[in-house]
C-alpha positions in Angstrom: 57.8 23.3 -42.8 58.5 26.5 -43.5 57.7 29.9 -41.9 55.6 31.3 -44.2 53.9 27.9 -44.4 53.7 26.9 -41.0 51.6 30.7 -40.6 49.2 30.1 -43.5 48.3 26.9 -41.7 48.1 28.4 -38.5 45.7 31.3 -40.2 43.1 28.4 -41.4 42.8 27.1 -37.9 39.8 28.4 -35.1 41.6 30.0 -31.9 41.8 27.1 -30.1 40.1 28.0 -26.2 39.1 25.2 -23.3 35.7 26.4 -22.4 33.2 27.1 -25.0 33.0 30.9 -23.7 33.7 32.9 -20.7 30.3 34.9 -21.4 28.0 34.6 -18.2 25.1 36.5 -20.0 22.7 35.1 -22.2 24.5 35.4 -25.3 22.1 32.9 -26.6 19.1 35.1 -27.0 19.9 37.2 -29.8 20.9 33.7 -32.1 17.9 32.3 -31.5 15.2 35.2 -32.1 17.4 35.6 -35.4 17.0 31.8 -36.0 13.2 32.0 -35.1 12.5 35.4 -37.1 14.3 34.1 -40.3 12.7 30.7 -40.2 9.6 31.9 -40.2 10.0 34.3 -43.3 11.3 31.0 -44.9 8.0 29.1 -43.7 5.5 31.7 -44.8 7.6 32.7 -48.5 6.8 29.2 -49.0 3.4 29.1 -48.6 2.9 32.3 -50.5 4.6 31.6 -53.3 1.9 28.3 -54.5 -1.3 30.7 -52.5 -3.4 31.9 -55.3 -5.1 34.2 -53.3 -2.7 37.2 -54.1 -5.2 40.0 -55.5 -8.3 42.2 -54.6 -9.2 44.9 -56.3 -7.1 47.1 -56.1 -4.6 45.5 -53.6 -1.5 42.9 -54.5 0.3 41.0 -52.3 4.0 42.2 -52.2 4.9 38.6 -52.7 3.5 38.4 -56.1 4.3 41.7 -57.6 5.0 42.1 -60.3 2.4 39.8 -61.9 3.4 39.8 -65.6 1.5 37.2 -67.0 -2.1 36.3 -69.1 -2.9 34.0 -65.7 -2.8 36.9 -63.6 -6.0 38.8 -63.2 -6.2 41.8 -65.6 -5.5 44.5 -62.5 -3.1 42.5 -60.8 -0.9 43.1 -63.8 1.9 45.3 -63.8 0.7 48.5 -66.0 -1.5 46.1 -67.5 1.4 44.3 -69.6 1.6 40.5 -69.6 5.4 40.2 -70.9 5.3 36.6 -70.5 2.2 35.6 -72.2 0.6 32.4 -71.5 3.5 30.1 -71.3 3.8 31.2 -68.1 1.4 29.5 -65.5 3.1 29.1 -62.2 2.3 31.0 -59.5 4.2 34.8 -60.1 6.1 34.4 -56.6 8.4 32.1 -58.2 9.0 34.3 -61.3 10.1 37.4 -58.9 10.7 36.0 -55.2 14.6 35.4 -56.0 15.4 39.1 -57.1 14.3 40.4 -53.4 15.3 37.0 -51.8 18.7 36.9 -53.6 19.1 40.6 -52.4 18.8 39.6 -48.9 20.7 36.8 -48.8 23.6 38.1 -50.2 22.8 41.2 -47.8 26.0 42.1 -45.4 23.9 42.5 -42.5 21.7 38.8 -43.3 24.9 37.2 -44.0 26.2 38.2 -40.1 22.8 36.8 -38.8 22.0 33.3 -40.4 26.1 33.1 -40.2 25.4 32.8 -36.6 22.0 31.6 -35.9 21.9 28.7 -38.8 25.9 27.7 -39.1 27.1 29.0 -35.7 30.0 30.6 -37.1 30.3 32.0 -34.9 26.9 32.2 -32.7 27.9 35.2 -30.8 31.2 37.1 -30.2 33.3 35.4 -27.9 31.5 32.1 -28.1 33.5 29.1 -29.8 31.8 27.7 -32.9 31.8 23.9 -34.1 33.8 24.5 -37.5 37.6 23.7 -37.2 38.8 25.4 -40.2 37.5 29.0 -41.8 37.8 29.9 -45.2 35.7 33.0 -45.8 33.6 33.8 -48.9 36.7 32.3 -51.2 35.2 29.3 -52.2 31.8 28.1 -53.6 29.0 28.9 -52.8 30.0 31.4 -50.8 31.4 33.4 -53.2 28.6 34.2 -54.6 27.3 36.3 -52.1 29.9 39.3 -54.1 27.6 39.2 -56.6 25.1 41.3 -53.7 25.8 44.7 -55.6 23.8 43.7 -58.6 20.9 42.1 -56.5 21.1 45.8 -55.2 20.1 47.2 -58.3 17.4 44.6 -59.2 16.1 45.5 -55.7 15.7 48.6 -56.8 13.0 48.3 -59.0 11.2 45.4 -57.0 10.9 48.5 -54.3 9.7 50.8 -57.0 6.6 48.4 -58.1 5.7 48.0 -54.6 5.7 51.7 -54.3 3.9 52.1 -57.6 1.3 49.0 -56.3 0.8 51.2 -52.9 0.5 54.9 -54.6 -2.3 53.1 -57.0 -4.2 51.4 -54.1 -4.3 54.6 -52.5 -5.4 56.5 -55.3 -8.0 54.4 -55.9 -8.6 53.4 -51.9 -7.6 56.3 -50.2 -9.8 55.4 -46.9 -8.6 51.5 -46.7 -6.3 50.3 -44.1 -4.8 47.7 -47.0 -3.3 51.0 -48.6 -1.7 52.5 -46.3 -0.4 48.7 -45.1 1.3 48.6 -48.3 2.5 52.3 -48.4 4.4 52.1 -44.9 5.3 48.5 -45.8 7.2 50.2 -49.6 8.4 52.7 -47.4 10.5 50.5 -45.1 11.6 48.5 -48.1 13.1 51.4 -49.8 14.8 52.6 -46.4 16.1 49.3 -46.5 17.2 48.8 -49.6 19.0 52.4 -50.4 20.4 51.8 -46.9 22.6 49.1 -48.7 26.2 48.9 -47.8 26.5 48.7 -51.8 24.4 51.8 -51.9 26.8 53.9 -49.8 29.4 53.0 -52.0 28.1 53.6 -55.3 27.1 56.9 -54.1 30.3 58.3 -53.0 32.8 55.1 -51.4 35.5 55.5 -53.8 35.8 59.5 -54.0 38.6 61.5 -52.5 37.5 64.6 -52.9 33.8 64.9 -51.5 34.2 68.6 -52.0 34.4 68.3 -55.7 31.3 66.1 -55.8 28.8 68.0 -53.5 25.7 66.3 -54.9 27.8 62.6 -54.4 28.3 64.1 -51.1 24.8 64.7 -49.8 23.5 61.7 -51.1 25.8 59.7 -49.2 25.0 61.2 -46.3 21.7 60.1 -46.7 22.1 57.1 -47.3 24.8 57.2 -45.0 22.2 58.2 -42.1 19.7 55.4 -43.9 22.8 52.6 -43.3 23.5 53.4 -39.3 19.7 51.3 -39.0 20.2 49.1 -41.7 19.9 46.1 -39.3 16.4 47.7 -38.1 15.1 48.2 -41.7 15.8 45.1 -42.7 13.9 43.7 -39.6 11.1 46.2 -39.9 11.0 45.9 -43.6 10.8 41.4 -43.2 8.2 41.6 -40.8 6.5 44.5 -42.7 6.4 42.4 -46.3 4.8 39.6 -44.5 2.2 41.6 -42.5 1.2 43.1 -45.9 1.5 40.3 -47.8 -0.9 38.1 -45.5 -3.6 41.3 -45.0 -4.1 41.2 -49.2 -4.3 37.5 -48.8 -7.1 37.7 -46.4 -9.2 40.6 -47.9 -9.0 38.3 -51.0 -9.8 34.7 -49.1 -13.0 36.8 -47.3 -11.2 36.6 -44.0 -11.4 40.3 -43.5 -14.0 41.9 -44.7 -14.5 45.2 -42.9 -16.0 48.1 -44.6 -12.8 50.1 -44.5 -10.5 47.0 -45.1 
């Protein structure tokens, strides 16, 4: 075997240690809230896509917006267009749920924490994983997380319509709590999703000169500044989308029913 071979090998190989970790703290914790936070997304997108109960005048669940067909009641529709007709009579969560979903999954932050709390690889730093060999995201499927950068921009307008679907319930609710559940809930979205790694970059990650681009500049400071709590956005911004996906749900089942609801 040669040098240059015996090396490649030796890079596809785990570091090979006799105890699982040195770590006396409870490393543990943090893989396992991840593991319990993300499952639970998974457990309740599921049962939102197939609920019917997604609109009340004039609230819709972030989960089914945009609604862009004839099934979907008249105001649920986005600016009152039904693009896809009547052919279309599924549920509208599993028209749009993969454009958000995708943009998650494929999110650099997401990848780091079901990497560790669903594959253990590894669960925490300094903790030895199951996997003997490590390839990266050089083979299928993961590969395909690369393709994050244009989930980015079709996130981009899924945070717009939740913006437009909050702005519009508050115009025409301006004293219910639903409104302002959806406006704080678009508002951590978008600090989310222009806090993108792939956002940074577009702005201003391959310029050498920021002084020739002062308007590239400032805007990746922004987003810059919107990046350093990307990890808190996009835990604020999951739990936020549920909260205000399940409060439409139950103003529309009856459940709440409070004058200012």
């Amino acid at each position: 075997m040669t040098q240059t071979t015996a090396e490649s090998a030796a890079r596809k190989q785990r570091a090979q240690i006799r105890v699982r970790t040195l770590r006396t703290d409870r490393w543990w914790l943090a893989p396992a809230f991840t593991f319990a936070g993300l499952l639970l997304f998974l457990i309740y997108g599921f049962w939102a896509i197939f609920d019917k109960s997604y609109f009340v005048d004039p609230y819709i669940a972030p989960f089914s917006s945009p609604c862009l067909a004839t099934s979907c009641p008249e105001g649920a529709r986005l600016f009152g267009l039904a693009p896809f007709g009547d052919w279309y009579t599924l549920p509208p969560g599993i028209l749009i749920l993969g454009l958000p979903g995708g943009f998650r999954l494929t999110c650099y932050y997401y990848r780091k924490a079901y990497y560790r709390s669903f594959w253990l690889s590894p669960p925490a730093c300094a903790v030895a994983e199951p996997h003997g060999k490590y390839t990266g995201e050089t083979r299928l499927p993961l590969i395909l997380q690369n393709i994050h950068r244009y989930f980015f921009y079709l996130a981009i307008v899924i945070g717009l319509i939740l913006t437009y679907d909050a702005v519009l319930a508050l115009v025409h609710k301006p004293a219910g709590l639903g409104s302002w559940i959806l406006l704080v809930n678009a508002a951590l979205i978008l600090c989310y999703t222009f806090g993108c790694h792939s956002c940074r970059h577009i702005t201003a990650g391959r310029l050498t000169h920021f002084s020739r681009h002062p308007l590239r500049y400032k805007a990746w400071t922004l987003v810059s500044k919107l990046n350093a709590r990307h990890q808190q956005f996009a835990w604020a911004s999951l739990f936020s989308v549920m909260i205000a996906d399940l409060y439409v749900r139950l103003v529309a089942m009856g459940v709440i029913n409070f004058p200012f609801a």
